[in-house]
N, C-alpha and C positions, 0 to 999 in steps of 0.2 A: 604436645604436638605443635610444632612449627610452620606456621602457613607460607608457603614459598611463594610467595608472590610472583616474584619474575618466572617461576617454571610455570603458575597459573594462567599468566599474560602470552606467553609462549603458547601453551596448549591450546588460546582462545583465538591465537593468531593461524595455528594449522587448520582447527576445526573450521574454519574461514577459508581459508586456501582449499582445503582441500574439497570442501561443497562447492567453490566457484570454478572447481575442474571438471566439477561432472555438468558444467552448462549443457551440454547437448540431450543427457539421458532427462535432469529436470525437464528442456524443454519437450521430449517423448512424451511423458508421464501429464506435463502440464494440456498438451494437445491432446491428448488420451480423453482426460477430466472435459476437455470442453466440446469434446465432437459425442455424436447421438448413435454410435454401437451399441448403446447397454440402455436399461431402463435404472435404476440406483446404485446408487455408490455405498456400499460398505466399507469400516474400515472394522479393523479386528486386530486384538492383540491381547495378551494376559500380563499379570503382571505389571511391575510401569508403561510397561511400552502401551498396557491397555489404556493409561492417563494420557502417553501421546495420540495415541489411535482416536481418541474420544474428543481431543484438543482439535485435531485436525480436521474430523468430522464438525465439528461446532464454527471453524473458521472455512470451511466453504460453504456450510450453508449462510454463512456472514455475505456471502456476495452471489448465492445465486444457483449453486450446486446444488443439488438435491443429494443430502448426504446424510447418513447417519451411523452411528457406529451400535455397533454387537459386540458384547463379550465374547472371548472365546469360549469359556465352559459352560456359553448359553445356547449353542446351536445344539449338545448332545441332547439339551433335556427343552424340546419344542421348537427350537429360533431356525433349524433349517427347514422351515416353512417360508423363509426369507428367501431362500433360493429358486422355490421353487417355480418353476414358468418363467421367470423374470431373467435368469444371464445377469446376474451384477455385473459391476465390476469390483472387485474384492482386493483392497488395499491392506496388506498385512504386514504387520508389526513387530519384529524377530529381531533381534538383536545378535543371539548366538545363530538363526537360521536352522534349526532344530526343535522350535518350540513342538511338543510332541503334539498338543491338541490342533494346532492347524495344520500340522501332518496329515494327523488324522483326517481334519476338514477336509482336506483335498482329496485323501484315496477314496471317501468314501461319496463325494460331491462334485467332483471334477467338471462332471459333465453341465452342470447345476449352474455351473457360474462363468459368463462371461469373458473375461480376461482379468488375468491375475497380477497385481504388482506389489514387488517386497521391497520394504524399508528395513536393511540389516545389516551386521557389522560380519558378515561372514559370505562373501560371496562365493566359496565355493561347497555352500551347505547343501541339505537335501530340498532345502526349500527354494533355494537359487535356481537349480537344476528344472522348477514349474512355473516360474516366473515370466512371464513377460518383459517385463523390464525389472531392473535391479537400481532400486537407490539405495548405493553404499557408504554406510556412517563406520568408519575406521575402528576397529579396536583398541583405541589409544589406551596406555593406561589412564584408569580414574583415579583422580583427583586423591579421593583419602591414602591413607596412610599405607592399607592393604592393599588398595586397587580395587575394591569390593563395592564400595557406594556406587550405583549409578549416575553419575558427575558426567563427566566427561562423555558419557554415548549418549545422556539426553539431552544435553546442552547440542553435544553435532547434531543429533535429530529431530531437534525444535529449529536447528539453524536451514536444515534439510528442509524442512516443510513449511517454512516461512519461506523461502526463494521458489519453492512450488507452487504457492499462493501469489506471489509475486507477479511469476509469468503466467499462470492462469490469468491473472487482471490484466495482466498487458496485451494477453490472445480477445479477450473480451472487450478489449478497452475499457474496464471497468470506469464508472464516475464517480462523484458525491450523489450523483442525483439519483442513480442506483443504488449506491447505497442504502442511502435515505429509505429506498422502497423496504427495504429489510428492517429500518432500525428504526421503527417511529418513536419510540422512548427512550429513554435514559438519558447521560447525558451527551453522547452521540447525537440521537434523534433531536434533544430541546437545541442543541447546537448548530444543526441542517437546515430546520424546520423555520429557524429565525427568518424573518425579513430584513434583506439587506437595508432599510429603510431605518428600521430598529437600533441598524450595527455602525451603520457609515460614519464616519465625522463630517461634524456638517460644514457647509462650504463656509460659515466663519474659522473655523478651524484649521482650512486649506489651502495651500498654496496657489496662489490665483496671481496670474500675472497676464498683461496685453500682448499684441499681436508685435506693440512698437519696443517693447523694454527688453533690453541685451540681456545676454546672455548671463552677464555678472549678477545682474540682478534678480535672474532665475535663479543662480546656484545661493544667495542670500535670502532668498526666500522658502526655498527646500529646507534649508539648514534651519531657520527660523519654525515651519510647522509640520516638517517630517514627512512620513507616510510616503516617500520617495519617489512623488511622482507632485507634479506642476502643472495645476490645469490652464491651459492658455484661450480664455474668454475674449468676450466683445464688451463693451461696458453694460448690455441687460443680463452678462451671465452667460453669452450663450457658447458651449464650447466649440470652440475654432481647430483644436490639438490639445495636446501633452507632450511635456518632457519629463523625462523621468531622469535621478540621481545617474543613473548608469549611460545614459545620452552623454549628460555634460561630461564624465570619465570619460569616457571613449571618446569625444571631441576633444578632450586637453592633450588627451595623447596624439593627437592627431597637430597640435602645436597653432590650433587657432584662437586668435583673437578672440575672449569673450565678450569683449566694450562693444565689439564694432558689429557683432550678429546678431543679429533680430530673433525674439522668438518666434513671430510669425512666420519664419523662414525655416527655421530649423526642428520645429514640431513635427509632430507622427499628425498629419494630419484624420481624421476619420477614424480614430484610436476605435477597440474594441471597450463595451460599456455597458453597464448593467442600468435596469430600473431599480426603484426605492421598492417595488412590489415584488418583484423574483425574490429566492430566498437563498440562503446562504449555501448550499448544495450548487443552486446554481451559479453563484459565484464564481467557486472554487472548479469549477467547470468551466469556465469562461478563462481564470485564471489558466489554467493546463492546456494549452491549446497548441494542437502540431502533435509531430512527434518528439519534438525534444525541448519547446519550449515552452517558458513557465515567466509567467510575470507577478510581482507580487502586490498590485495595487491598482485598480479599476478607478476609472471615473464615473460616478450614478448620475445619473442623466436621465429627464423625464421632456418629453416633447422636444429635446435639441438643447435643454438649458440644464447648469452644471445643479445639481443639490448637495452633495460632498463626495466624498471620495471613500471605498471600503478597500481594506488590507486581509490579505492571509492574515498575516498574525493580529489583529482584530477580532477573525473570524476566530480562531485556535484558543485565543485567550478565552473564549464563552464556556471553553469546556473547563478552566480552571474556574472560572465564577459559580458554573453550575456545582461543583462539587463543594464546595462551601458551606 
C-alpha cells in the first residue's frame, strides 16, 4: 500500500474548513457547557467514539466542567442511576447516528436527561432527529485502503472537540491561574507552580539601558541579551519604562531617526510587571491581557526596582526540563 500523502494533507485541510464552518453551532454547544441548566455533563458513546466521548470528558474537567463519561452498554446494566433526579446533560457520540444502544438510551430515558447534544457524521439520522444541537463530523472517506479504519472521522472529531474546548475557555476566560487549580502535579502543575523569581533572567542578563541613550543603542542592546524587551532604568535600577523588539519595528517603519530619540521619551512608561514571588500561572496571566493582546516578556519588579526580566518561552521551556 502506497501512502498518498498529498490526498492525506488535502483531507486534513477540509476536516479543518469544514469544523471552522460550524462556528456558530460550536459556539451553541460551547454556551450550553458553561451556563447552570443541568446539574452533570455526560458524555457517552461505544466503540471508538466511546475513546473520543471519554477524551472529551477528561478535557473539560481539565478546566473546570464537571464532567464525566459512561459507557454506553453501562447504563442497561445499573449506570442509569446517573440519570436519575439529576437532568444531565448528555453529550453523545454517533458517528453513523444510529448507534442502537443510545437509541435505546433515549426511548427508554428521555425524560431522565436534561438536554441532549450529538457529535455525528450523519445528520439526518434517527439520533439527529432528538438532538439539540448537532455537531457534524462529515463522512469523508477514511484514510485506509478500504475506507474501513476510523482515520478520517476521528481525526474531524477530535478537531470538533478541541474548538469546543476552545470556546468554552474563551466564554469563561479561562487562565493559567485556573488552570493551575486543576493541575497541581505533573509536569503542567511543577511548571505553573514555579516562582517567577526562580524562572526570570536576572537583570545581569538584561537589557538595561537610561532615560538618555538613543534609540540605536536600545536596538544594540536587545540584539546583544535577547528576551525582546529593554528595560529602561535610573542608575539604582529603578524602572522608568520598557521597549520592546517590536516598538523599535514599528518606529523604523514609521522612518524615524534612531540616533536622535531618547529612550526616555519613547518608552511604555508604567509598563505592566510582575514580582519575583507571584508564580508562573501568574505570569502568563499578566502576559494575555485584553481581548486580543499578548505580550511575550515582563519586567520583575519588586518595590519599583527592576530584578530581571521573565519570557513565555522561559516559562514553556520548564515543561521540556521537567520531562527529562
Amino acid at each position: 500500500m502506497t501512502i498518498k500523502h498529498d490526498q492525506i494533507r488535502l483531507n486534513y485541510i477540509q476536516i479543518i474548513e469544514e469544523a471552522i464552518e460550524q462556528e456558530s453551532t460550536i459556539s451553541a454547544v460551547a454556551h450550553t457547557l458553561v451556563s447552570k441548566d443541568f446539574s452533570p455533563v455526560i458524555t457517552t458513546g461505544i466503540g471508538k467514539s466511546a475513546i473520543m466521548a471519554e477524551r472529551f470528558a477528561a478535557s473539560l474537567r481539565s478546566i473546570g466542567i464537571g464532567a464525566y463519561f459512561l459507557h454506553l452498554s453501562e447504563f442497561s446494566h445499573g449506570d442509569l442511576g446517573a440519570l436519575r433526579d439529576r437532568h444531565p446533560l448528555l453529550i453523545g457520540f454517533s458517528n453513523s447516528g444510529e448507534t442502537r444502544e443510545l437509541c435505546e438510551l433515549l426511548r427508554v430515558s428521555r425524560q431522565q436527561i436534561g438536554r441532549f447534544i450529538l457529535l455525528t457524521g450523519n445528520k439526518k439520522s434517527s439520533l439527529s432527529n432528538l438532538a439539540e444541537h448537532i455537531v457534524f463530523a462529515s463522512r469523508g472517506r477514511e484514510f485506509d485502503f478500504g475506507g474501513f479504519l476510523p482515520t478520517f472521522s476521528l481525526t474531524q472529531t477530535s478537531v470538533l472537540c478541541d474548538l469546543i474546548l476552545i470556546k468554552v475557555c474563551e466564554i469563561m476566560k479561562f487562565s493559567a491561574s485556573k488552570f493551575l487549580l486543576n493541575h497541581k502535579s505533573g509536569a503542567l502543575g511543577d511548571m505553573l507552580v514555579k516562582s517567577v523569581g526562580e524562572v526570570m533572567a536576572p537583570r545581569s542578563k538584561c537589557a538595561i539601558v537610561s532615560t538618555n541613550h538613543n534609540l540605536e543603542h536600545v536596538a544594540i542592546e536587545l540584539t546583544k541579551k535577547g528576551h525582546g524587551l529593554a528595560a529602561v532604568c535610573d542608575d539604582n535600577f529603578r524602572l522608568q519604562g520598557i521597549i520592546t523588539d517590536g516598538d523599535i519595528r514599528r518606529g523604523l517603519m514609521s522612518d524615524f531617526n534612531a540616533k536622535e530619540i531618547l529612550a526616555g521619551n519613547f518608552c511604555t512608561k508604567s509598563p505592566i510587571s510582575v514580582t519575583p514571588f507571584s508564580n508562573c500561572a501568574e505570569a502568563i496571566d499578566l502576559m494575555h491581557y485584553g481581548d486580543e493582546k499578548l505580550v511575550g516578556a515582563l519586567p520583575v519588579v519588586e518595590n519599583g526596582y527592576l530584578l530581571g526580566i521573565i519570557t513565555l518561552k522561559q516559562i514553556m521551556m520548564l515543561q521540556n526540563v521537567s520531562q527529562i
